[in-house]
N, C-alpha and C positions, 0 to 999 in steps of 0.2 A: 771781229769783222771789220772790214776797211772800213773809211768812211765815205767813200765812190760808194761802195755797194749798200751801204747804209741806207746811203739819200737815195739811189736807185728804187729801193726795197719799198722804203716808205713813201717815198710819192707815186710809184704805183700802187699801192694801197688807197691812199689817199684818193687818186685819181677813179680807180674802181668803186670804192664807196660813193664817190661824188655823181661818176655814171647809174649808179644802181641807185641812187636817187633822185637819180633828174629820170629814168627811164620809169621810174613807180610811180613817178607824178605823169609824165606826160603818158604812159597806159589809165592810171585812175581818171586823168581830163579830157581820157577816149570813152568812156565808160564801160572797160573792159569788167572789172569789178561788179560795178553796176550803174543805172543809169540815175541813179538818188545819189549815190557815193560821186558820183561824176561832176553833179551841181552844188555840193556842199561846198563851202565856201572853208580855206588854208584855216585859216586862226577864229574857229566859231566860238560861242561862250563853250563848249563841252571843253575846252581844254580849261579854259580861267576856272571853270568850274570845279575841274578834279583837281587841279591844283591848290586850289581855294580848300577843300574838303582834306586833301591828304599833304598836307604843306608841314606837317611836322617831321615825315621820314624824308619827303622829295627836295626840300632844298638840303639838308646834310649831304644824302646821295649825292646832289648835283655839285654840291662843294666836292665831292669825293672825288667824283668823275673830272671834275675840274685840276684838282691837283694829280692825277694821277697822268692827267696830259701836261699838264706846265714839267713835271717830275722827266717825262717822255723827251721834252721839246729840250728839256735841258740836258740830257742824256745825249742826245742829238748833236747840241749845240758843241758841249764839251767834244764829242766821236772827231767831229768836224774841226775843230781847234786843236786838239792833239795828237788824235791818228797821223801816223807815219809809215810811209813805209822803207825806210831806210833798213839799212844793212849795221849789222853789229861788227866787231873786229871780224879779221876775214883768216883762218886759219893756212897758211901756205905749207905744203906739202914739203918734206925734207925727206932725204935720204941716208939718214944717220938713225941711230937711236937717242941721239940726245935730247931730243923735243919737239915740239912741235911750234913752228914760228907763228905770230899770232901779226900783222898786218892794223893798224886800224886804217879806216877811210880815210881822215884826214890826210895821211901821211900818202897815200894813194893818189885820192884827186890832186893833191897838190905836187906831186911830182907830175904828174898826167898834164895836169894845167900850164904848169911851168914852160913845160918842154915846148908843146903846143903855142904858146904866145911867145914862144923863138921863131918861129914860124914865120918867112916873108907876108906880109898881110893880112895876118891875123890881129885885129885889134883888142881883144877880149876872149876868155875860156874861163868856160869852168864846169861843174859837174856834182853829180851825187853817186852814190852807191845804193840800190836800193837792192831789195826780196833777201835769200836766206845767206847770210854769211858763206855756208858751206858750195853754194852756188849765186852768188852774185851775179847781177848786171847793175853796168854803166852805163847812167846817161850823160853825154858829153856835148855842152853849147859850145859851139864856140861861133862870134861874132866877127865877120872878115870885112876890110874896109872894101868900100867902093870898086876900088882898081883891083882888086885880089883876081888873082887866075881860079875860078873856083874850082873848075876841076883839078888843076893840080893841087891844091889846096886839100882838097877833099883825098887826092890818091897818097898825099905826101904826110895826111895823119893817119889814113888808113896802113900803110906800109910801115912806118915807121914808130911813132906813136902809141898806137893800138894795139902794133905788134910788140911792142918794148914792154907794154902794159902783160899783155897776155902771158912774154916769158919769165914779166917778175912774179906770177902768178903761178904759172906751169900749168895755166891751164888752155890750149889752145882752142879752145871753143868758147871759150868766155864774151858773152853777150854784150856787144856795148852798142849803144843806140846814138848817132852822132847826128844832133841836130844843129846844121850849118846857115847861118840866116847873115845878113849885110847889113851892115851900117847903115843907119842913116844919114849919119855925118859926111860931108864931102871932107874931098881930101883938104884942106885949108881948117879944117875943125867948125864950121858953118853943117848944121841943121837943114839938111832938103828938107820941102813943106812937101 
């Protein structure tokens, strides 16, 4: 499972637990329960009590319960540090019997990039390949200074570019996502605040 959908998962979890207990308290502090259970006071002696009495199985338990969330939160933590979802080599279509040509991303983004930061006004590109090899999408930054024409900019990766990408691919549907943002830098290499 991603790790988007991960965190998703489990902080809605979390969040619904948290609700279904703040909603059993403020019902028990309506005295829906009843109107004795309503005036008891959160932390009475009956709990120091039974834990007083049954403290040889409850704290093991509660160490159990404890490591079996640190175990969770660590599961978590790694999903979140290593989850990927990038794209493995990309197999391209031949018309021979000889084999089948195998692509990796590298070799991909980096001609994609290249070409792209030939570009009038393009200060910076780059990109990844991500979902199933078999059907790829690209996502492509590319960074334009100040003065850039963006629309043309935008129509002169779309036409050319994109399209150069898609026929070393042979696939003309090939998904690429082109997220086009501007410089901060003025044109003299000065930082606008």
């Amino acid at each position: 499972m991603h790790a988007d959908r991960t965190n998703r998962l489990a902080l809605i979890v979390f969040g619904l637990l948290i609700l279904i207990i703040g909603a059993g308290g403020l019902i028990a502090s309506l005295g829906v329960f009843s109107t004795e259970f309503s005036k008891r006071t959160l932390f009475d002696n009956r709990v120091g009590t039974y834990v007083g009495h049954n403290g040889a199985w409850i704290w093991p338990a509660t160490a159990g319960v404890c490591l079996v969330i640190a175990l969770l939160a660590l599961r978590w933590i790694v999903a979140l540090l290593v989850s990927t979802d990038r794209a493995g080599d990309i197999p391209v279509p031949v018309h021979s019997r000889e084999g089948t040509t195998i692509l990796q991303p590298p070799a991909l983004i980096g001609a994609l990039t290249r070409e792209v930061e030939t570009y009038h006004g393009v200060e910076s590109a780059g990109g990844r390949i991500i979902g199933d090899p078999g059907d790829p999408e690209i996502v492509l930054t590319v960074t334009a200074d100040q003065s850039a024409d963006l629309h043309a900019l935008h129509q002169r990766i779309e036409s050319e570019a994109i399209a150069h990408t898609r026929q070393a691919l042979g696939k003309d549907n090939l998904a690429i996502r082109l997220h086009l943002t501007v410089s901060r830098r003025a044109a003299g290499g000065r930082r606008v605040a």
